[in-house]
VEXDREN-2710 file (C-alpha; in Angstrom, 1 decimal):
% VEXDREN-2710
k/r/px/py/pz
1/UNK/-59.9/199.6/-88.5
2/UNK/-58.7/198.8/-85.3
3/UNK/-59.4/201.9/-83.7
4/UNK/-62.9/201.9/-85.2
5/UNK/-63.3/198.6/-83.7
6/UNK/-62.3/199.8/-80.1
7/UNK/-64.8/202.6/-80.6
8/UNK/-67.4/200.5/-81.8
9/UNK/-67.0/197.9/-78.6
10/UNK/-66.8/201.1/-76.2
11/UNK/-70.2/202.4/-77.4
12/UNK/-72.0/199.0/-77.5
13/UNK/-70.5/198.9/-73.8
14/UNK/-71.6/202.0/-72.8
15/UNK/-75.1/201.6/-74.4
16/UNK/-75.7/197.9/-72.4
17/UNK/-75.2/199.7/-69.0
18/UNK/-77.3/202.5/-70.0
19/UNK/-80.2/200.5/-70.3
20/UNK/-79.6/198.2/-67.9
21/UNK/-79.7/201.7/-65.5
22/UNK/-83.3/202.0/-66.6
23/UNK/-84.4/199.0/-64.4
24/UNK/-82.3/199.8/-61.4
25/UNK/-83.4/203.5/-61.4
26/UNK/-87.0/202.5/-62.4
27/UNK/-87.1/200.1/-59.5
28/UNK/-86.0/203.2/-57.4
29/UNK/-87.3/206.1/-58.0
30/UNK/-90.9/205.4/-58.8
31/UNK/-93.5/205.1/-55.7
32/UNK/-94.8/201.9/-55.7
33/UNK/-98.3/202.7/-57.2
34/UNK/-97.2/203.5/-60.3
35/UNK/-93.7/201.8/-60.4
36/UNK/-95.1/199.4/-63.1
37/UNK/-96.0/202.5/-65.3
38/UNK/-92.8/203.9/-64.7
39/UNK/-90.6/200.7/-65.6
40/UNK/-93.3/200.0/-68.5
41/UNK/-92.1/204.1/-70.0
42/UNK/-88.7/202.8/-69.2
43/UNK/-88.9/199.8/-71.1
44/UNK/-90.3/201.0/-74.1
45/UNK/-88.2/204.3/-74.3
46/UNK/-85.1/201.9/-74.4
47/UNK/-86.7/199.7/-77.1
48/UNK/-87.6/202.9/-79.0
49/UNK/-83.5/203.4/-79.1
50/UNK/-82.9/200.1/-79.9
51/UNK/-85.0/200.4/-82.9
52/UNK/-85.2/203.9/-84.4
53/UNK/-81.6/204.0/-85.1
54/UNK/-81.6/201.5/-88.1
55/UNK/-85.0/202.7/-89.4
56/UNK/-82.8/207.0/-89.6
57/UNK/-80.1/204.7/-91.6
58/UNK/-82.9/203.2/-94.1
59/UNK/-84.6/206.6/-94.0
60/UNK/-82.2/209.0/-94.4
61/UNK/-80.2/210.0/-97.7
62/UNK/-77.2/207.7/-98.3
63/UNK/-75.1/210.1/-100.0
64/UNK/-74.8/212.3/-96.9
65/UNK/-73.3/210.8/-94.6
66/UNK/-72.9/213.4/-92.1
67/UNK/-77.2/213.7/-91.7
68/UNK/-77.2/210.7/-89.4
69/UNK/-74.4/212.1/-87.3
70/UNK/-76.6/215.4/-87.0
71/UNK/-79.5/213.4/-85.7
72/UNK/-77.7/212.0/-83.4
73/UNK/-76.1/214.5/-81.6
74/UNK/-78.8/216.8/-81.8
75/UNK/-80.7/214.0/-79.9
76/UNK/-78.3/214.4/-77.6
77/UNK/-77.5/217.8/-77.1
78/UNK/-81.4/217.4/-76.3
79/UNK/-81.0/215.2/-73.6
80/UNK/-78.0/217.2/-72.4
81/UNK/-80.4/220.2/-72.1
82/UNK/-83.7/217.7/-70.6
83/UNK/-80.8/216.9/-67.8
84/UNK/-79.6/220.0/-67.2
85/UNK/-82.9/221.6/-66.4
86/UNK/-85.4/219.0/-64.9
87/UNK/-85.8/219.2/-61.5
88/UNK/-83.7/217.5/-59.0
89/UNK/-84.8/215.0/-56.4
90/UNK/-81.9/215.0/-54.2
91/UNK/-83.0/215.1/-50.4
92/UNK/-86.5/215.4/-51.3
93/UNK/-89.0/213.0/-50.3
94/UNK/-90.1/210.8/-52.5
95/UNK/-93.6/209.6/-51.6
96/UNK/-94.8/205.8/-51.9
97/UNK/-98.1/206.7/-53.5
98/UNK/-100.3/209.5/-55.4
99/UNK/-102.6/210.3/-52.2
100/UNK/-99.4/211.1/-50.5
101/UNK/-98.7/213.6/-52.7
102/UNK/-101.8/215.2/-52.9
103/UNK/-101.8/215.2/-49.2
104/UNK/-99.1/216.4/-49.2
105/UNK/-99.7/219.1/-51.7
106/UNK/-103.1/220.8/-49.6
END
């Protein structure tokens, strides 16, 4: 139980720092037109994870127990993939508003 325990306090830990990344990378990366829009999206996909997990427990059969654990890691094997292939914004600019970018784009 112990070890369960420690696992159970290193996810919780884990999951507090990933969402408080959200607002620091929110805060960052957005141009400030549409920061708001961006932290809102950032907001509510955090909630989303805060609040799906215990509906797929309700939802889901209770004599499988392994069906959650497939959710879960397909969810993120998804987001393993969504990282792996989005495109990077390292030593790009990263313009302050939309007219910049359409400027930018003609």
């Amino acid at each position: 139980e112990s070890t369960l325990m420690l696992v159970s306090v290193g996810a919780y830990t884990a999951l507090v720092g990933v969402s408080q990344m959200v607002t620091i990378l929110t805060s960052e990366l957005y141009p400030t037109s549409v920061r708001s829009l961006g932290s809102s999206m950032g907001y509510l996909s955090n909630n989303l994870g805060n609040c799906v997990p215990p509906l797929l427990e309700m939802l889901l059969p209770t004599q499988d127990s392994h069906a959650s654990l497939l959710v879960y890691a397909s969810l993120a094997l998804f987001n393993c993939y969504l990282s792996l292939h989005l495109p990077e914004t390292n030593e790009r600019r990263l313009y302050d508003t939309v007219d910049e970018l359409v400027d930018e784009e003609r």
